[in-house]
Each structure stands twice: as C-alpha cells, then as structure tokens.
N, C-alpha and C positions, 0 to 999 in steps of 0.2 A: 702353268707356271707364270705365264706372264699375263692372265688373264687378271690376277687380284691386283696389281699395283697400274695396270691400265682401268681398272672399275672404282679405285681409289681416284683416280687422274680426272677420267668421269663425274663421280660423283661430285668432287670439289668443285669443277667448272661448270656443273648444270647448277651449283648453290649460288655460284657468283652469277651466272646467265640471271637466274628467278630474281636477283636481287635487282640486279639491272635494267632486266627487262621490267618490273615491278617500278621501279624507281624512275625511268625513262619516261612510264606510261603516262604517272602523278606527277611529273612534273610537265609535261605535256598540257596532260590535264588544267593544271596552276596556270598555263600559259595560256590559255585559250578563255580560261576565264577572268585572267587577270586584264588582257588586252578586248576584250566583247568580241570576241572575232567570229566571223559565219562563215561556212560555208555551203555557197547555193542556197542560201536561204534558211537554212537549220539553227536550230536553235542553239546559241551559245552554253546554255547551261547543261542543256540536254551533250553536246558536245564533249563538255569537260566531264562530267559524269561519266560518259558509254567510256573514255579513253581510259579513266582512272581505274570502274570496275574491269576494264579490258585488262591491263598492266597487272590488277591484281589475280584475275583468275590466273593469265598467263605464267603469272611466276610463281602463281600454285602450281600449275602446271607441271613448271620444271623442276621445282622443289618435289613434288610426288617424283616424278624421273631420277634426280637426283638423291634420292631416299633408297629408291631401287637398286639404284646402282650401289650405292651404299651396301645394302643389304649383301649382294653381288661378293663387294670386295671381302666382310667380315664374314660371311658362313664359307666361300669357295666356291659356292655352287650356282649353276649355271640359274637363270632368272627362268620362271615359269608363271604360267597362267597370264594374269592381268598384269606383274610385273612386266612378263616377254614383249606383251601387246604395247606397255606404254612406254618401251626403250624403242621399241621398232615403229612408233609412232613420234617419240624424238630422234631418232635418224630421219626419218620423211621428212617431219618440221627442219629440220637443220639440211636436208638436202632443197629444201625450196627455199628457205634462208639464203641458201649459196648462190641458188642463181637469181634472186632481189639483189645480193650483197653483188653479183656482180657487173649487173645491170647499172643497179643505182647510185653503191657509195663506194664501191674499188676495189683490188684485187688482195688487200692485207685482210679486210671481214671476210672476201671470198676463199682467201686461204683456211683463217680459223675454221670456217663454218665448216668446210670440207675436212678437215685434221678433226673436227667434232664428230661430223659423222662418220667415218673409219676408225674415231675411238670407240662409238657407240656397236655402229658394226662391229666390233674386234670382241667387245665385251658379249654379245649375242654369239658368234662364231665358234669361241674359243674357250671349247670345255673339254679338259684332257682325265675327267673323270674314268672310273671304269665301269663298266656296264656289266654286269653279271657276278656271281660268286667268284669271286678267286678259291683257285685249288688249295686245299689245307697242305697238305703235299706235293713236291715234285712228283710228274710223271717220270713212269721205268725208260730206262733211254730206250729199248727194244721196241715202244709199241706198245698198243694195247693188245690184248690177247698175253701177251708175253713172249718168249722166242718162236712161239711156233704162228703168230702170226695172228692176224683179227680171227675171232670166232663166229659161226655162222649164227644167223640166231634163230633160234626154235620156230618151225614152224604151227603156226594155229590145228594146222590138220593133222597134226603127225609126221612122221616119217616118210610119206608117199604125196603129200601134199603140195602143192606150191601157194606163194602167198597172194599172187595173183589172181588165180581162178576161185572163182567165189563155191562155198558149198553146194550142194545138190538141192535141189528146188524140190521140197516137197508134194507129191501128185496126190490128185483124191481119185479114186477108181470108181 
C-alpha cells in the first residue's frame, strides 16, 4: 500500500539526482577547461573529459535506478533480478554519499542522502504481495476433516504398516 507512491517519490528524485549529477559533472568539466587548471601535473584536457564522461555515465546511472523504480511504482510489484541489484546498489551509493555529504559539505545533503536511502530501502522491503494461490472458497469453520476431526492419511503399507519403517529388504538365498 504504501510502497507505490514511495517508488513514485523514488523515482522522480533519482531523475532530478542523474540530471544533476550529469549537469554538475559538465560543468565541472567547462571549468577546468575553461581556466587550463592541473592537478599534480595532469593534463588539463584529459581532466575535463574523464569529469564530463564521469557526470554522464553517473546520471545514466541513476536514470537506469530511476527507471526501476519507475517500473516499481506502475506494475506494484516488487523489483527483481538486475532491477533489485541496481536499487540496492543505489542505496549503498547514497549510503556512502551520506557519509562524504557529511564529512565534507553538511548536515542538510547528509539528511537528504539518508531520507534517499530509507526511500530506496522501503521500496526494496516493502512488498505486501501474496504468495501462493488464494483459496476459491472459504474454509468449513469445523476444520479440515469436517466435525469428526483431521483424517489419518493412508498408509503406503496398508493397514499394519507405519510410515516410518521402510519395507522389507529383499534376500537372495
């Protein structure tokens, strides 16, 4: 019940993350080629290239994630195979996000990041699906058997048999 309008919540905020993070990377990127800047020595162009291809696989990344969860909120059904692997690989990422975000730039990124991963969590966790055929029919209020109670049920051997003791062992003479 409340799993589809948290995997909708999901989904929309890993679209805006990809965009961001995508958009953060490329202009990063622009930055570092705009001013020749090195670090340790590296190459300035080589620089703004790895940042930009970086920003854009990452917010492939989370647009696949974001797609997932997508999926998630419009079928109901809980996320399986490569989708499960790459929601609980955006948990981890957003759980090491949290502790950069609060290390490095303060406790408001460090809050979102955490509220993203217990979204992500929640969407993984929380499947009120049912598991098995449901009964066409009420059961008899009595029980099974009916009033006189469960039935034993047939043994393999017969009448004298138990189902325990295995049959008689064939001998050669």
């Amino acid at each position: 019940m409340i799993r589809r309008p948290v995997a909708w919540v999901v989904a929309v905020v890993l679209f805006v993350e990809a965009l961001g993070v995508a958009m953060l990377n490329w202009l990063m990127g622009n930055l570092v080629d705009a001013q020749n800047m090195s670090l340790a020595g590296l190459d300035p162009d080589a620089m703004s290239m790895s940042s930009k291809i970086g920003g854009v696989v990452f917010g492939l990344y989370f647009a696949l994630c974001a797609l997932v969860a997508l999926l998630v909120a419009v079928r109901d059904r809980e996320p399986a195979g490569l989708g499960r692997v790459l929601l609980i690989s955006a948990a981890v990422v957003h759980g090491l996000l949290a502790a950069v975000a609060w290390a490095l730039i303060g406790r408001p990124q460090f809050i979102f990041m955490i509220v993203m991963l217990g979204l992500i969590v929640l969407v993984l966790v929380t499947y009120d699906g049912r598991r098995g055929p449901v009964a066409a029919e009420p059961q008899d209020a009595q029980g099974p058997g009916g009033p006189e109670g469960p039935k034993e049920p047939e043994s393999p051997q017969g009448a004298g048999g138990s189902p325990l003791t295995s049959p008689a062992a064939p001998t050669t003479p």
